[in-house]
C-alpha positions, -999 to 999 in steps of 0.1 A, spaced: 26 557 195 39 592 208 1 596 225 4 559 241 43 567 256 28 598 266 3 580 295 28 554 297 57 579 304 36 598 331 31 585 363 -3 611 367 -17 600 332 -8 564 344 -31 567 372 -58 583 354 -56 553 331 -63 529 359 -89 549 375 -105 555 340 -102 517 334 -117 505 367 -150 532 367 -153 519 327 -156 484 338 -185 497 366 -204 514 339 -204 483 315 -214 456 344 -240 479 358 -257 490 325 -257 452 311 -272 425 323 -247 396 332 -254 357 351 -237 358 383 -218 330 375 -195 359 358 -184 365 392 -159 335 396 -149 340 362 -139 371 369 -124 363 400 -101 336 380 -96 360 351 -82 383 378 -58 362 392 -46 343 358 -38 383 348 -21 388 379 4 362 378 12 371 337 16 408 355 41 395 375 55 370 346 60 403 324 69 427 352 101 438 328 82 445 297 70 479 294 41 475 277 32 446 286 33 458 322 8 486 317 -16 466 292 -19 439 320 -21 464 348 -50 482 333 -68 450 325 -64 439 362 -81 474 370 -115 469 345 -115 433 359 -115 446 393 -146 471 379 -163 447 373 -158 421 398 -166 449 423 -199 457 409 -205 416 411 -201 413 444 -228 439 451 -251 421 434 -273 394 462 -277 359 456 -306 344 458 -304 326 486 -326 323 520 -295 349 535 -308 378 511 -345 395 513 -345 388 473 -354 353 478 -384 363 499 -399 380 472 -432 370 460 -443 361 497 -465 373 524 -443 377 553 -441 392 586 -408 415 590 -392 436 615 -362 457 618 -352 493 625 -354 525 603 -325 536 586 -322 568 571 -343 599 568 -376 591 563 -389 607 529 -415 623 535 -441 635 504 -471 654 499 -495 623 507 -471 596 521 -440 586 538 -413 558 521 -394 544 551 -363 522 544 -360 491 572 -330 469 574 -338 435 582 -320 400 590 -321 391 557 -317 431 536 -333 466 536 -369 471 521 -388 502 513 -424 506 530 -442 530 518 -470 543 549 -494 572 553 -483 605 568 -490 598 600 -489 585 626 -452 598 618 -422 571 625 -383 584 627 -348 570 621 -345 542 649 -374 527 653 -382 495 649 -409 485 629 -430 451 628 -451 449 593 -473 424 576 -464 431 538 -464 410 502 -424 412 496 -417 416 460 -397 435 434 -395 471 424 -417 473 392 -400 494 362 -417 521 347 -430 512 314 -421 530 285 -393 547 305 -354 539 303 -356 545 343 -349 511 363 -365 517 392 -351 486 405 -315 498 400 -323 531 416 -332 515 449 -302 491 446 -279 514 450 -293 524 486 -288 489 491 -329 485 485 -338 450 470 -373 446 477 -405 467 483 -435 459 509 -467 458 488 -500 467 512 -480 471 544 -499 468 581 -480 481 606 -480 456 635 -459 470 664 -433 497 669 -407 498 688 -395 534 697 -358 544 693 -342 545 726 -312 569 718 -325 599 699 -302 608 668 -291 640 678 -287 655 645 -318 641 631 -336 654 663 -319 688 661 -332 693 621 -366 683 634 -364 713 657 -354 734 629 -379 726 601 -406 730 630 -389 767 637 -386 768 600 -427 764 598 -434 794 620 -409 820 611 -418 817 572 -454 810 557 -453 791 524 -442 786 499 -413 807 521 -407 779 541 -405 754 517 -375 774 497 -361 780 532 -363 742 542 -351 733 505 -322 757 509 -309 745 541 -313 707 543 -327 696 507 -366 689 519 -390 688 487 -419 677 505 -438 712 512 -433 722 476 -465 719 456 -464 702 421 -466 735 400 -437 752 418 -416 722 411 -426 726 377 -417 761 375 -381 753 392 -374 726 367 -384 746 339 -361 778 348 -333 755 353 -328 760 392 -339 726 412 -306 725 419 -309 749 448 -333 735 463 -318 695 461 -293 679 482 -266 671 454 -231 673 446 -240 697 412 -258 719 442 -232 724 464 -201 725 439 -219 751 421 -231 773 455 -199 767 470 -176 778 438 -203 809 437 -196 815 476 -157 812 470 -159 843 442 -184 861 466 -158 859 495 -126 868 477 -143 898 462 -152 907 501 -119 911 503 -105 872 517 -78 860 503 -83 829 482 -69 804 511 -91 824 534 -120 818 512 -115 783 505 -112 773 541 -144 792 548 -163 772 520 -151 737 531 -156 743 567 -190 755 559 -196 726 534 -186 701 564 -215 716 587 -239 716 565 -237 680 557 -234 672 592 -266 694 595 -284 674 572 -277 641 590 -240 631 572 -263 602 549 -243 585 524 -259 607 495 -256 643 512 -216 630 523 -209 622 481 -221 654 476 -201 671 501 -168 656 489 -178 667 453 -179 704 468 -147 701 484 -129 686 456 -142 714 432 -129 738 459 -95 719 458 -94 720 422 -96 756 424 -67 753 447 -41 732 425 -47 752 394 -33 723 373 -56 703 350 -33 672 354 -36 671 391 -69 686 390 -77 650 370 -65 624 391 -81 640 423 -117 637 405 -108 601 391 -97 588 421 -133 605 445 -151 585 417 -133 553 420 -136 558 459 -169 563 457 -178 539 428 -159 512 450 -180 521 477 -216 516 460 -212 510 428 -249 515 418 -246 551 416 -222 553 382 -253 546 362 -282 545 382 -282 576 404 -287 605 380 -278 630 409 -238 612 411 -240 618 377 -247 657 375 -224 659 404 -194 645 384 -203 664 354 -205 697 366 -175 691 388 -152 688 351 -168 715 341 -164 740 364 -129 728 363 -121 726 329 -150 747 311 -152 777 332 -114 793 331 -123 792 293 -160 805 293 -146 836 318 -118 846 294 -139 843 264 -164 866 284 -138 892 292 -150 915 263 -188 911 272 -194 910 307 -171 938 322 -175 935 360 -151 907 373 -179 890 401 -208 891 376 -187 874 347 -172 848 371 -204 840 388 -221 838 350 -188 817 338 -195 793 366 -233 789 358 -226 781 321 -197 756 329 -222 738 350 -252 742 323 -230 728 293 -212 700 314 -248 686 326 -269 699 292 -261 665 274 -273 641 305 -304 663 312 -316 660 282 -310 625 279 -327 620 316 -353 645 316 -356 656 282 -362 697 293 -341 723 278 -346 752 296 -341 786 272 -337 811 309 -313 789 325 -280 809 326 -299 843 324 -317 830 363 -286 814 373 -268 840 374 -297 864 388 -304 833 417 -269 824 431 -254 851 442 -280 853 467 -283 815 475 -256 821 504 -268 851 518 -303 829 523 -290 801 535 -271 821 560 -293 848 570 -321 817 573 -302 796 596 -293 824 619 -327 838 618 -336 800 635 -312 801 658 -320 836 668 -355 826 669 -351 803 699 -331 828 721 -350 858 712 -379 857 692 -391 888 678 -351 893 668 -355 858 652 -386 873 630 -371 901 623 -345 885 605 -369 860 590 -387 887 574 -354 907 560 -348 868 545 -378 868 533 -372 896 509 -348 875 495 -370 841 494 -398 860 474 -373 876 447 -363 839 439 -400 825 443 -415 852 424 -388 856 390 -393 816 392 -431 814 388 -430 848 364 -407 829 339 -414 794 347 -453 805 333 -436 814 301 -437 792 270 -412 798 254 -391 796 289 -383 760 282 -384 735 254 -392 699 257 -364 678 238 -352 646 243 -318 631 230 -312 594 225 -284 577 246 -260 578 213 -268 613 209 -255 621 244 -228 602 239 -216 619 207 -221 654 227 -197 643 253 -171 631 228 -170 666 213 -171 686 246 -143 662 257 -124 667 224 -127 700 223 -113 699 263 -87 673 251 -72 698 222 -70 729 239 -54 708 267 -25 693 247 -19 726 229 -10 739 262 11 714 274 
């Protein structure tokens, strides 16, 4: 009882209630399968709850029991919606058909070792061509292709949904054997899109590989130049995070950039306004898509949780980014592994890493080495459960080349971009700065492939969904305990 009056009695624990009730209800629909015809019972669920909210407006409890079942129905009603009807007004009921579409490129194109995936929006929805490297087609264009329309085929043997993955960039069907009839060039040049064209070209010539492909990873997320192994060896060191446009990337660099700055001698307001200034360019830089934008607003509210210093503010600011976000596109509680790790490592570099710091006080002596490693392991113990859920890799050297890697991340990414924009006004200045960065972009290339080689560098373990789910309950009451002994 004293727990329940204790949410009830709190407007912030209120809140957190609905927002926690409303992502629930987004998790559930999106994870089970339900007929569409749920839709209008929802719908009428919704409203017959909304009139007993008003009915019982004057009973306590009654108020907030209604109240939070409006919010899950809401969830769920939400994720619903986003779901197309098959209907000759949606691409899905073209599948299974040879047809010839057009419509215009949206997006960056992504761009792999031996092909291109272009997303088109047409009348009807957006579909994923996949074409050959070149001849090379770019954000705009409009594209007329003969293809077989049909569904995105599931992995077998995997608990990956393909199909779900693409939903949630709005994706609902995939041209099979495309032919490329005519194209249509853009007319009005994206400017940003144009202007990181320029620099992955300067990119090419001021760094050979795999210098360049670190460089290009560090500054706007590309993958494609990486070869396989390297990839490998990234993954297996427990660093792809650096190189991967995410909201785990940037909430950890920019937290690691905030202790850098402060120990430079800023003062913390200085710092933070520094790091979300910076975090705003770069995702403009990138080309502000709706992916690289989450993942900016999950640096910036880590930096603002910094900020507020209390956990019960703290808590409402990351429920209510996922609830915005979740009521945005839906798709990506559940489907988009990269939301997930973002989320994650944003709780626990709020609520894991004051701990981890003050229980390393008696270890690690210097105050930037113990906060940068404090950070590293709130993010690695916050995300450990999902990643071996998802990718089933445990990687042993993790927190030892975490803490090794990221201090240096925004020295790179800074000393890169100016060596680029040096580059074009004066070129052997540009160089020499490349090759001072350089340094720096072998160090991190060269400690990866040493202990990515190693055997005993990772371990490959999987976990069952339960299992994860049980890991999270304990890191959350562990969280939960030392949280109310406080308060």
């Amino acid at each position: 009882m004293q727990f329940g009056e204790g949410i009830i009695n709190s407007k912030s624990k209120t809140f957190l209630a609905f927002c926690f009730c409303f992502i629930s209800a987004v998790g559930i629909f999106s994870g089970l399968e339900f007929p569409k015809y749920w839709q209008y019972r929802l719908f009428i669920l919704g409203l017959v709850v909304g009139v007993f909210l008003i009915l019982f407006w004057q009973k306590f409890w009654w108020r907030f029991g209604l109240a939070c079942a409006l919010f899950f129905i809401l969830g769920g009603l939400r994720f619903m919606l986003s779901v197309p009807e098959n209907s000759p007004a949606n691409i899905v009921f073209y599948n299974g058909e040879n047809k010839i579409v057009s419509g215009e490129i949206v997006g960056e194109p992504d761009a792999r070792l031996d092909s291109v995936r272009y997303i088109v929006r047409t009348p009807p929805g957006k579909i994923l061509v996949k074409l050959s490297l070149y001849p090379e087609y770019k954000s705009g264009d409009t594209l007329t292709v003969q293809c077989a329309l049909q569904a995105s085929k599931n992995f077998p043997d995997s608990n990956f949904r393909y199909d779900n993955y693409l939903a949630r960039l709005g994706v609902w069907s995939v041209c099979g054997s495309p032919q490329v009839i005519t194209v249509v060039p853009v007319a009005r040049i994206n400017f940003l899109y144009a202007f990181k064209a320029k620099v992955n070209s300067q990119v090419e010539k001021l760094w050979p590989e795999p210098q360049s492909s670190l460089m290009a990873g560090l500054l706007y997320g590309a993958r494609g130049g990486f070869t396989p192994e390297l990839l490998n060896d990234f993954s297996r060191v427990g660093v792809t995070h650096i190189i991967a446009i995410s909201g785990y990337n940037i909430s950890v660099v920019a937290a690691v950039l905030l202790i850098v700055l402060i120990r430079c001698g800023l003062y913390r307001h200085q710092a933070f306004y520094v790091c979300v200034g910076g975090i705003i360019l770069f995702v403009l830089f990138t080309g502000a898509s709706a992916s690289v934008v989450r993942a900016g607003i999950m640096g910036i509210v880590v930096l603002i949780a910094q900020q507020l210093g209390r956990l019960s503010r703290i808590g409402n600011v990351v429920a209510l980014t996922a609830a915005v976000m979740l009521l945005i596109n839906p798709y990506v509680l559940v489907w988009d592994a990269g939301f997930q790790l973002s989320f994650l490592a944003t709780l626990g570099l709020v609520y894991l890493s004051p701990t981890i710091e003050k229980r390393l006080a008696h270890i690690v002596k210097a105050p930037t080495i113990r906060a940068v490693l404090a950070t590293t392991l709130s993010a690695i113990v916050a995300t450990l459960p999902l990643i071996l859920y998802q990718f089933g890799r445990l990687s042993l050297v993790a927190p030892v080349v975490n803490v090794l890697v990221l201090w240096l991340i925004p020295y790179l990414m800074l000393f890169g971009f100016m060596a680029v924009i040096m580059s074009w006004m004066v070129w052997p200045l540009g160089q020499v700065l490349a090759w001072i960065t350089g340094l720096g972009l072998n160090y991190v290339i060269i400690l990866t492939q040493w202990l990515g080689a190693k055997s005993w560098a990772a371990l490959e373990l999987s976990v069952p969904l339960m299992a994860m789910f049980l890991m999270y309950a304990g890191l959350i009451y562990l969280v939960a305990k030392k949280y109310v002994r406080k308060n």
